[in-house]
LONU-779977 format. One record per atom (N, C-alpha, C): x, y, z; residue in three letters. Coordinates in pm, whole numbers, padded with zeros to 5 digits, always signed. Each point is the difference from the previous one (the first is absolute). Example, Ala and Ser with C-alpha at 12.3 -4.5 7.8 and 13.67 -1.06 7.14 Angstrom:
<atoms>
+01319-00569+00780ALA/-00089+00119+00000ALA/+00090+00120+00000ALA/-00035+00105-00072SER/+00082+00119+00006SER/-00077+00109+00073SER/
</atoms>
This chain:
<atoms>
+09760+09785+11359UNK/+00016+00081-00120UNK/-00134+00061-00037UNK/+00019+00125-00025UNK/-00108+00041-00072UNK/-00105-00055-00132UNK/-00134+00065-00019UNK/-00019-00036-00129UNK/-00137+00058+00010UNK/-00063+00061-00125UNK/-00095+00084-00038UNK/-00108-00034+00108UNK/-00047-00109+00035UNK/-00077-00007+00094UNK/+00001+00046+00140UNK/+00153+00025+00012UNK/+00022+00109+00136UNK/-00035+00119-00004UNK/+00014+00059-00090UNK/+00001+00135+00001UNK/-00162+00061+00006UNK/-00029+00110+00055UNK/-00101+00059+00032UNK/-00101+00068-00123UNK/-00077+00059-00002UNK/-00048+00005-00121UNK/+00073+00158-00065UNK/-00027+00049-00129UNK/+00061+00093-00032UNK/+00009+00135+00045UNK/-00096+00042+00007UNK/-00036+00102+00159UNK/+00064+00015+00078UNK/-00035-00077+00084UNK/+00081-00023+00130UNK/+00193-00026-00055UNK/-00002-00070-00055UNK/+00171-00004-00019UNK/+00043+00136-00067UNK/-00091+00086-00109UNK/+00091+00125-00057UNK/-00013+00092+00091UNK/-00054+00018+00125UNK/-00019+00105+00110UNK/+00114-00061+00096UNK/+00063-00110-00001UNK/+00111-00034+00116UNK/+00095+00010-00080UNK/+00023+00020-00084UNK/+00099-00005-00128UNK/+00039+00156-00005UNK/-00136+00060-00015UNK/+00031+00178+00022UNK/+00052+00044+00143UNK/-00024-00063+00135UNK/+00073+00063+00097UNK/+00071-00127+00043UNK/+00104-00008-00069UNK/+00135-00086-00030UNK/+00002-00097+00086UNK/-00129-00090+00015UNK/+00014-00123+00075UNK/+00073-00113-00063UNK/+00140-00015+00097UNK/+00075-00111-00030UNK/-00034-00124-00059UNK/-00078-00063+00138UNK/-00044-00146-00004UNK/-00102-00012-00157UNK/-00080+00097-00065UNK/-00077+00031-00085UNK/+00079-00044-00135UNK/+00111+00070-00024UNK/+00107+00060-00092UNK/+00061-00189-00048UNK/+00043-00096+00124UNK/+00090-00093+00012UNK/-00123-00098-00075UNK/-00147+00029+00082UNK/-00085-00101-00084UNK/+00019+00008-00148UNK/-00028+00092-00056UNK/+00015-00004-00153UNK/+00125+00000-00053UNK/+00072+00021+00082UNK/+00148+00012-00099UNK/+00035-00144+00029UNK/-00083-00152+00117UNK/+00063-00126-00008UNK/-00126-00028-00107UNK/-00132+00037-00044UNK/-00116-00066-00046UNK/+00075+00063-00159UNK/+00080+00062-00050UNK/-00035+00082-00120UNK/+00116-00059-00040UNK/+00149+00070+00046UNK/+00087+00004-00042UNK/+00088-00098-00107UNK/-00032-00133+00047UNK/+00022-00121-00140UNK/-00063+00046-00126UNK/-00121+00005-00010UNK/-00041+00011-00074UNK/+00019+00110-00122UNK/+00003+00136+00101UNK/+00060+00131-00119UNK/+00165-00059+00025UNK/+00052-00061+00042UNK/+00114-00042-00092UNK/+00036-00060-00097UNK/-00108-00105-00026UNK/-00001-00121-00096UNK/-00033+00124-00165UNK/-00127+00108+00075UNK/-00056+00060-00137UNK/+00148+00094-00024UNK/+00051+00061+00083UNK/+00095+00134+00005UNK/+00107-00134-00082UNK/+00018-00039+00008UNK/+00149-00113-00090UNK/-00035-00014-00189UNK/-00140+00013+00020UNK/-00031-00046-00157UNK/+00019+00108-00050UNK/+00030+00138+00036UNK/+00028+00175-00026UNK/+00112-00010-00043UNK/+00090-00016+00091UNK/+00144-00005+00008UNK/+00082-00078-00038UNK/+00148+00048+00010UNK/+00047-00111-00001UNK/+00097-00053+00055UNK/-00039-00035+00119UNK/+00092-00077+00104UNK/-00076+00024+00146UNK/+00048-00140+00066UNK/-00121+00021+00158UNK/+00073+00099+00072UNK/+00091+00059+00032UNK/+00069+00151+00034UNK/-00076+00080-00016UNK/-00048+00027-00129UNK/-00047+00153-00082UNK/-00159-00030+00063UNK/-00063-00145-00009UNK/-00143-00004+00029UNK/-00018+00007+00161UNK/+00129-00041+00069UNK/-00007+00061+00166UNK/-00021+00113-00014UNK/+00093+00115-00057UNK/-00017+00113+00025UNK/-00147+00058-00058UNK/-00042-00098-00090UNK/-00134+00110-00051UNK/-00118-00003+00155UNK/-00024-00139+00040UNK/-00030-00019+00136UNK/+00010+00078+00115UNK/+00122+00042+00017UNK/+00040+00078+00118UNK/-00059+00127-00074UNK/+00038+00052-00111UNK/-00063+00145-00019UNK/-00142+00017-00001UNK/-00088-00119-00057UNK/-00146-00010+00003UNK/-00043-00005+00122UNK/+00089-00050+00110UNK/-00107+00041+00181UNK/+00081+00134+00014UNK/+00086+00050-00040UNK/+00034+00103+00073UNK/-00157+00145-00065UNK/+00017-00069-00133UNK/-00102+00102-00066UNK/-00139-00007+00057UNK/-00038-00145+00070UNK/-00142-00047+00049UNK/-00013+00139+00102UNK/+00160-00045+00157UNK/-00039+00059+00063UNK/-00060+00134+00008UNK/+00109+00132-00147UNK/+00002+00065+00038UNK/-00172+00064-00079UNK/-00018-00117-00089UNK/-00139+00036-00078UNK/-00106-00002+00039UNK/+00006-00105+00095UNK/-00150-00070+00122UNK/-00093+00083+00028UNK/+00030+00115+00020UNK/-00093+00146+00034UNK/-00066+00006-00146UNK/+00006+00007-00123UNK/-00043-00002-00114UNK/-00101-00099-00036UNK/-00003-00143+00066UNK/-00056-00114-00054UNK/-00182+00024+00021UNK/-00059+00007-00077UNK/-00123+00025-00014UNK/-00127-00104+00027UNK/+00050-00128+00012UNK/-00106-00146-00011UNK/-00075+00019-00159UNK/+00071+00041-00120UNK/-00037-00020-00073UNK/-00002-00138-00074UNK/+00121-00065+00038UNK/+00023-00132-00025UNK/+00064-00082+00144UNK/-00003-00150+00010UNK/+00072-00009+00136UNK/+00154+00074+00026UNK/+00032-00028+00104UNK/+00122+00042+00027UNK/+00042-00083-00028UNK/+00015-00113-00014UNK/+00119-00076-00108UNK/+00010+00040-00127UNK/-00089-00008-00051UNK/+00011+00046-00125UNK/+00063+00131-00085UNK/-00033+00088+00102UNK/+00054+00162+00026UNK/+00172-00040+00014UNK/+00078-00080+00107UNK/+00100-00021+00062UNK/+00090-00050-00161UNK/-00114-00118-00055UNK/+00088-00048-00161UNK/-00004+00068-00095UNK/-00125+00121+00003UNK/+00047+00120-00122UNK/+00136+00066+00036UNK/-00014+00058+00093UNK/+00167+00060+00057UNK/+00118-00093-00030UNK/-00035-00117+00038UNK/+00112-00112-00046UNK/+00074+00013-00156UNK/-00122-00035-00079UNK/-00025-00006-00134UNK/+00111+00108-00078UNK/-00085+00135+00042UNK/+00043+00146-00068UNK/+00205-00007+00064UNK/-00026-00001+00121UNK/+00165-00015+00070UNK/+00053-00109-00112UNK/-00043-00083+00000UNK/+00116-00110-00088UNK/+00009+00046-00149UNK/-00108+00039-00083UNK/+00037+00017-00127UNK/+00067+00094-00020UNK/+00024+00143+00099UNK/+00058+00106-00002UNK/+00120-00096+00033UNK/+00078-00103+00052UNK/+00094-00025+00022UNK/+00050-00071-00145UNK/-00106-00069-00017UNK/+00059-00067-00129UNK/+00018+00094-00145UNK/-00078+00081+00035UNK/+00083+00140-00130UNK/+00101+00039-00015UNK/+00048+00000+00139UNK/+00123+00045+00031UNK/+00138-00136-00003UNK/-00041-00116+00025UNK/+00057-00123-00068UNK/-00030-00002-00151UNK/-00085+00046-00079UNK/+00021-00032-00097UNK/-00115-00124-00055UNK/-00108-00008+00118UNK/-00041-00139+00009UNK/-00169+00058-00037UNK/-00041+00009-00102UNK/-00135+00034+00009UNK/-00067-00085-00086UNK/-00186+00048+00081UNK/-00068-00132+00009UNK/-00123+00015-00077UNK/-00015-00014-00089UNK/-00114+00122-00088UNK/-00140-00108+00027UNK/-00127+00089+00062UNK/-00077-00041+00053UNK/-00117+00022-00061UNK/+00007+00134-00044UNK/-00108+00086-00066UNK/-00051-00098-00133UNK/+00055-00017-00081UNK/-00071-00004-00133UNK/+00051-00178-00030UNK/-00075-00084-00124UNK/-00035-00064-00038UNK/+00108-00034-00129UNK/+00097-00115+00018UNK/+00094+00013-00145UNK/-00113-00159-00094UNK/+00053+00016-00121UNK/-00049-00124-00052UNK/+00038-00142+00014UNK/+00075-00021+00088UNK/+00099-00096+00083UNK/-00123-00045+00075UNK/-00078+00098+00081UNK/-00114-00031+00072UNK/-00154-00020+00007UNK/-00005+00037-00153UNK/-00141-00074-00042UNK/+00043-00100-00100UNK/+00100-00057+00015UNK/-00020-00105-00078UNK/-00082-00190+00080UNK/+00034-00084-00048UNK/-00089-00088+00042UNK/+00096-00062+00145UNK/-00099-00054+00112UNK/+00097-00076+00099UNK/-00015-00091+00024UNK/-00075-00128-00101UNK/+00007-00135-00016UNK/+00043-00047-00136UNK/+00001-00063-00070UNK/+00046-00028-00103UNK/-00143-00048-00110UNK/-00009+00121-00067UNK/-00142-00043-00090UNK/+00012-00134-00084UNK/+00104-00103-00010UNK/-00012-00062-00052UNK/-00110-00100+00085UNK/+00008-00003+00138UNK/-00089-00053+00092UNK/-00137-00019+00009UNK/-00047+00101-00112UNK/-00152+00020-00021UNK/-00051-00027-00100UNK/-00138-00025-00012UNK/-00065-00044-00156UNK/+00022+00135-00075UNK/+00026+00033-00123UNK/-00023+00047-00072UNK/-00117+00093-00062UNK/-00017+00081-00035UNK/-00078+00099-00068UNK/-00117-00080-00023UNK/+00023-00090-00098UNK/-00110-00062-00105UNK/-00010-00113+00070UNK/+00071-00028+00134UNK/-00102-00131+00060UNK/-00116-00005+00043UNK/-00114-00094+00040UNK/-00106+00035+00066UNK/+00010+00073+00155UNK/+00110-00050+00040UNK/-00003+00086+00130UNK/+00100+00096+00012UNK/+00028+00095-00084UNK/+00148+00115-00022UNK/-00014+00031+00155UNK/+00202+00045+00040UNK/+00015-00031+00116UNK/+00008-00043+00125UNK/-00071-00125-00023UNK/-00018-00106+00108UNK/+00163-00096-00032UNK/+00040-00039+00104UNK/+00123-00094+00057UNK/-00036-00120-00137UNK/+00109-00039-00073UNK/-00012-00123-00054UNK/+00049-00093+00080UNK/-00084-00128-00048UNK/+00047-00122+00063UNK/+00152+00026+00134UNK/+00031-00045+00077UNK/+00090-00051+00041UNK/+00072+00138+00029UNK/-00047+00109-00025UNK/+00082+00144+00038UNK/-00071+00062+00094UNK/-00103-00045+00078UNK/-00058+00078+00126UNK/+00106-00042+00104UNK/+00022+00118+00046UNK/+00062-00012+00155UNK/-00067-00100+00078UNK/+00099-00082+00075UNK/-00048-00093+00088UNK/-00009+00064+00161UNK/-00108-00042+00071UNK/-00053+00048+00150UNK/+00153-00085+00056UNK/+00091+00102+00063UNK/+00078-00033+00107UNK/-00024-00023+00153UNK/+00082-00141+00035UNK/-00042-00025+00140UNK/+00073+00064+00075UNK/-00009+00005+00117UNK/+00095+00028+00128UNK/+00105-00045+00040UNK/+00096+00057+00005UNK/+00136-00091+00039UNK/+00006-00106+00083UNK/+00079-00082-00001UNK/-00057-00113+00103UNK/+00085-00019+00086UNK/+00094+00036-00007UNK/+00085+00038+00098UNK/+00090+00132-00012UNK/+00121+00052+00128UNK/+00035+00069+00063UNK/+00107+00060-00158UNK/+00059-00106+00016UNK/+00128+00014-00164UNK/-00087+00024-00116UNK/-00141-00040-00048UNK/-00047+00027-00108UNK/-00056+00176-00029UNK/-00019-00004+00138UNK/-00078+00169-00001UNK/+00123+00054+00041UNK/+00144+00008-00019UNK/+00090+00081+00029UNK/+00053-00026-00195UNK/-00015-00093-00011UNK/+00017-00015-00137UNK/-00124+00101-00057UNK/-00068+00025+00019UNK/-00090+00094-00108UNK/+00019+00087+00031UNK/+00014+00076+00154UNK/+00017+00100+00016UNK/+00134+00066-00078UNK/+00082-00082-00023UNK/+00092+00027-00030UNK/-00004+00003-00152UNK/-00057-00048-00074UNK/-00067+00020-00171UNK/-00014+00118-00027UNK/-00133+00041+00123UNK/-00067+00124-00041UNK/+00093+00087+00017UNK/+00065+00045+00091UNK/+00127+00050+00062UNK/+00084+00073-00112UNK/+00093-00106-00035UNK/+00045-00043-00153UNK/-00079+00093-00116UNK/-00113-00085-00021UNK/-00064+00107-00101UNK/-00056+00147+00020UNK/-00044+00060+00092UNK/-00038+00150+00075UNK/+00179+00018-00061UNK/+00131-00029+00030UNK/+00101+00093+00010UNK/+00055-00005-00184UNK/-00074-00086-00065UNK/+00007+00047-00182UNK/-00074+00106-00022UNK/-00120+00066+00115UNK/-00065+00082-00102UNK/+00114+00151-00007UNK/-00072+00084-00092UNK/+00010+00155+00025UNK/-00040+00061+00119UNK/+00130+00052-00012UNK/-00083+00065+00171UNK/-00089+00078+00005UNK/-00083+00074-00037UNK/-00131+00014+00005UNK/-00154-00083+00018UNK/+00055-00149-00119UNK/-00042-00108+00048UNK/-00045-00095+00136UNK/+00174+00038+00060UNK/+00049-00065+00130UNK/-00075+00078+00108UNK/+00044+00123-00021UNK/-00078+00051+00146UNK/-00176+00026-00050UNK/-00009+00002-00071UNK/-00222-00029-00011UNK/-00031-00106+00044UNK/+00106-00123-00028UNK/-00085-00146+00033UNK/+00098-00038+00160UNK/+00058+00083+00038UNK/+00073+00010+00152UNK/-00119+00033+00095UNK/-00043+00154-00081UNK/-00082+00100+00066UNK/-00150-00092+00041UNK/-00027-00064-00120UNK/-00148-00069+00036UNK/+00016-00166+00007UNK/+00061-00016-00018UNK/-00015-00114+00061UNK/+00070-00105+00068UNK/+00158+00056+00088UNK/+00091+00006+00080UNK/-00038+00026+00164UNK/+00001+00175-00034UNK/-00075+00066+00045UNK/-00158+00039+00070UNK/-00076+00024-00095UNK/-00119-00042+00014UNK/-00078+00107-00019UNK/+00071+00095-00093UNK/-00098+00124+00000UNK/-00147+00020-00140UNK/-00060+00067+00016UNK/-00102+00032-00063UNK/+00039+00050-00147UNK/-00053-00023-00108UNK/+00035+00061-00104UNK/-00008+00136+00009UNK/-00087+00036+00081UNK/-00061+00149-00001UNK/+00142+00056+00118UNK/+00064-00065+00070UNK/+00100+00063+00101UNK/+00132-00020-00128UNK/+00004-00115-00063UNK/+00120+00012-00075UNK/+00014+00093-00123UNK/-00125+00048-00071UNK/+00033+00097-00046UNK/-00019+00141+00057UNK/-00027+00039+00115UNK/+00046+00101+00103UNK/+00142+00000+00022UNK/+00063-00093+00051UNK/+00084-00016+00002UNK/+00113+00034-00090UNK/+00004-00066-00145UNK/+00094+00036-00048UNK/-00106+00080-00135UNK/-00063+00088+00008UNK/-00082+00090-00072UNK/+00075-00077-00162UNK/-00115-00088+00016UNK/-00028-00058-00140UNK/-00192-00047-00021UNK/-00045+00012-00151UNK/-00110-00011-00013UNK/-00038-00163+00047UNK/-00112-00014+00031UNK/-00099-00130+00008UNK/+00027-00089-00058UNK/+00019+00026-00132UNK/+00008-00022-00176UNK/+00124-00076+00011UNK/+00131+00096+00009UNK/+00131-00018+00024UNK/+00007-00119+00103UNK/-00016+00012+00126UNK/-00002-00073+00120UNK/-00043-00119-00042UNK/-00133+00013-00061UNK/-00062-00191-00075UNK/+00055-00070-00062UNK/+00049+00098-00085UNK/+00116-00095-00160UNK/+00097-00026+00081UNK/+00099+00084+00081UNK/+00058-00027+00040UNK/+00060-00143+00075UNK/-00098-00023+00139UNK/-00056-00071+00062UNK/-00025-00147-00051UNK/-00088+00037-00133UNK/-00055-00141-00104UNK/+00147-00063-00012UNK/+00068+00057-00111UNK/+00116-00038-00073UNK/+00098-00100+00135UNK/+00009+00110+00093UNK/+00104-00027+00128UNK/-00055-00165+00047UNK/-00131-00012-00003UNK/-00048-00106+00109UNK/+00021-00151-00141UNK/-00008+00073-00172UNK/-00007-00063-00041UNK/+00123-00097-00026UNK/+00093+00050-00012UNK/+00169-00031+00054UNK/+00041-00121+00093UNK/-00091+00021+00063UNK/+00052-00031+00128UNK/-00126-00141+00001UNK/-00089+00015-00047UNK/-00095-00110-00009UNK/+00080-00109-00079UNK/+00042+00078-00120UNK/+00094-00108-00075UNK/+00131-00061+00032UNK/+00028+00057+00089UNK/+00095-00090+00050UNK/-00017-00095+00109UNK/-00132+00009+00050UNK/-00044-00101+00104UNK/-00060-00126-00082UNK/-00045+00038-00119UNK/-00076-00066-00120UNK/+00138-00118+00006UNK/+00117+00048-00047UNK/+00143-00059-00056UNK/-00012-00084+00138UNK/+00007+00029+00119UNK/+00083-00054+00071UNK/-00101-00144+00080UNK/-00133+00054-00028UNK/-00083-00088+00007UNK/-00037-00150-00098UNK/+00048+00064-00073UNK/-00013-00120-00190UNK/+00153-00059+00066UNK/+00090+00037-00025UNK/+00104-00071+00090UNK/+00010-00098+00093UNK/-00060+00025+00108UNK/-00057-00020+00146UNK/-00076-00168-00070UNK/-00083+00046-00067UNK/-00093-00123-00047UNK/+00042-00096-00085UNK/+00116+00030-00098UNK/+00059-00081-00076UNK/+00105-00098+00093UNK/+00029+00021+00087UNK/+00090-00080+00088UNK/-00028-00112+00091UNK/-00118+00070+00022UNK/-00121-00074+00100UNK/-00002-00127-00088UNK/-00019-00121+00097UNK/+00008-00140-00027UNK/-00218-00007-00027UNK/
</atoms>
């Protein structure tokens, strides 16, 4: 099976890509294709509609490839096309994903200020007693880390989807803040809060499942 480490560098692959080398085409469409499906699904709605955004996003690669500039990698180039293809689909479902701007839903707080000293304590904002996050260990076995995986899992599919695919995009995935807001042309700003809130979610429910975990323990 393929995987990013096969493939040749960007150069060399968007020049075999432009004179329609097969074997070229199959590398990225086995190294890529999961992946812009997992993002193309959080658009849409249904894995049908996010196949088809897929199939239309290489058909658009191929016929765009002559266009691609090395301004950004060619992956990255390959998931803007993705991106733009799916939300144009989800307009048309009815399914849209507002990326651009900032509601007050999202600067609000993503721990619980009761957790912190107070204004007029000597140390305002520092963790009170007994409310610092505890350093988590490593699963210790095979069932425990399918059990978390499966937490986080769980919690990533409560967020907003805008939420879902930022904290998919970086840290699923593995892309750059600077590629994810290329990607889905959102600010730095946007992308951070975003990102914060998303990871903060999801921290808290590992928080839950960990305090759990420990109360049982003999």
């Amino acid at each position: 099976m393929s995987s990013e480490g096969t493939l040749p560098p960007d150069d060399v692959l968007a020049d075999r890509l432009r004179t329609g080398d097969e074997q070229s085409f199959e590398l990225v469409l086995d190294a890529w294709s999961a992946s812009m499906l997992r993002l193309a699904r959080s658009f849409v709605s249904s894995e049908a509609s996010a196949e088809e955004v897929v199939q239309e996003t290489w058909l658009a690669v191929i016929r765009g490839v002559g266009n691609f500039e090395g301004r950004s990698s060619l992956k990255t180039w390959v998931f803007r096309i993705l991106v733009n293809t799916a939300k144009k689909r989800g307009v048309k479902e009815s399914r849209t994903i507002p990326f651009g701007s900032l509601t007050s839903d999202d600067e609000g707080a993503t721990v619980d200020p009761g957790r912190f000293r107070p204004a007029g304590d000597r140390y305002p904002g520092h963790w009170l007693p007994g409310e610092q996050p505890e350093r988590w260990s490593e699963p210790e076995n095979a069932a425990e880390h399918s059990e978390v995986l499966r937490i986080v899992g769980a919690a990533v599919a409560t967020l907003a989807d805008r939420s879902r695919i930022v904290i998919t995009l970086r840290d699923v995935e593995g892309y750059s803040s600077e590629e994810v807001c290329e990607m889905l042309d959102i600010s730095p700003g946007n992308q951070r809060v975003i990102l914060h809130r998303a990871r903060a979610i999801v921290r808290a429910a590992l928080e839950e499942y960990f305090a759990a975990e420990r109360s049982v323990r003999p």
